[in-house]
C-alpha positions in Angstrom: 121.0 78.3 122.5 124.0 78.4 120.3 124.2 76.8 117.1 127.5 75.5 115.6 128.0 73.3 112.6 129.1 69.9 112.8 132.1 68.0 113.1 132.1 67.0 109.5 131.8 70.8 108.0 134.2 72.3 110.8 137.2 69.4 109.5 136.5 70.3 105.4 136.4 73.5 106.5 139.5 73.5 108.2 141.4 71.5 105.5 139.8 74.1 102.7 141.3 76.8 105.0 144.8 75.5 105.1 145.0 74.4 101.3 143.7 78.0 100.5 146.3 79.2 102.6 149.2 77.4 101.2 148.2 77.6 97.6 148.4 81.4 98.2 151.3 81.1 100.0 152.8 79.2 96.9 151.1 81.5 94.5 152.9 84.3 96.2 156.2 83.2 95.9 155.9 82.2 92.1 155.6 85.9 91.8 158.7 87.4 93.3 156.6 87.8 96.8 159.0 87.4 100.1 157.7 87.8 103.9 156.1 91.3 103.2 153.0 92.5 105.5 150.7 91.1 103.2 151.9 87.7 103.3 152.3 87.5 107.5 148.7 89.2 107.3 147.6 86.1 104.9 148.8 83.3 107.1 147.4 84.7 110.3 144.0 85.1 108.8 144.4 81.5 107.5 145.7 80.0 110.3 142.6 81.4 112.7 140.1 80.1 110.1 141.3 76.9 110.2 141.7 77.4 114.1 138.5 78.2 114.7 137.3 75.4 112.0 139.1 72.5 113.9 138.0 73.7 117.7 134.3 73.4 116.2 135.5 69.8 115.2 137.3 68.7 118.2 136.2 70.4 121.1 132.6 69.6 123.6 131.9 73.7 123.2 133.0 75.0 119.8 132.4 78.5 118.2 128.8 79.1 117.3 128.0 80.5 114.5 124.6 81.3 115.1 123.0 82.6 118.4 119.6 81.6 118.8 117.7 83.6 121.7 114.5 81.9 122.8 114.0 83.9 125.7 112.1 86.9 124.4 112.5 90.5 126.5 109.6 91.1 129.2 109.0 94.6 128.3 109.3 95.9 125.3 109.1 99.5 125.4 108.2 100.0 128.9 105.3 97.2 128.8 104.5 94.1 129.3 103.6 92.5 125.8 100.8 90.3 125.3 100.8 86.7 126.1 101.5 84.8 123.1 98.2 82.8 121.5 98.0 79.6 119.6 95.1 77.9 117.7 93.8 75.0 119.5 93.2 73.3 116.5 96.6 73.3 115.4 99.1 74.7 117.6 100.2 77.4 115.4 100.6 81.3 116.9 97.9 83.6 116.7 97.2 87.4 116.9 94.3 88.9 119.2 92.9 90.2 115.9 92.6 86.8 114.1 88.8 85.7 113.8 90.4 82.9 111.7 93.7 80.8 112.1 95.6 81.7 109.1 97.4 78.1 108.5 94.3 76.2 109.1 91.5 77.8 109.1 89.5 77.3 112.4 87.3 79.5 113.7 88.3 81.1 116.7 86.8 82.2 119.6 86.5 86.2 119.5 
């Protein structure tokens, strides 16, 4: 599962990432500043935020920018783990240990 932001976000931040970019850019030549490494290095990195912002907006797939794994590793450290418990009262997980559910307080079963 791979979570991306939405269309909304990905276009203000895409704008946001152009207007920072040319204010710079403007900024920079109020100062005497001509095409130096600096400046080439400035547009690139703007240009690929906004990029990446507007593909997030526009395209079916987009860029996440979270990765969510739900599938959880079937050994860890050589060994099976231990199925996972819940409270039958109210669904929350539990540990072997618990004699008690810790968000509602049921009894459970030793």
């Amino acid at each position: 599962m791979k979570i991306r932001p939405g269309r909304t976000r990905s276009i203000i931040t895409g704008v946001a990432a152009l207007a920072v970019m040319i204010v710079g850019l403007v900024m920079m030549s109020n100062f005497g500043g001509t095409f130096t490494p600096f400046v080439i290095l400035w547009v690139i990195i703007g240009l690929a935020g906004a990029g990446a912002a507007f593909y997030n907006a526009f395209s079916r797939e987009g860029l996440p920018l979270y990765e969510v794994d739900l599938h959880r590793d079937k050994h860890i450290h050589g060994r099976s783990p231990s199925p996972e418990k819940f409270c039958p009262n109210c669904g929350q997980h539990i540990t072997e240990k618990d004699r008690f559910c810790k968000h509602c307080g049921h009894q459970l079963s030793g």
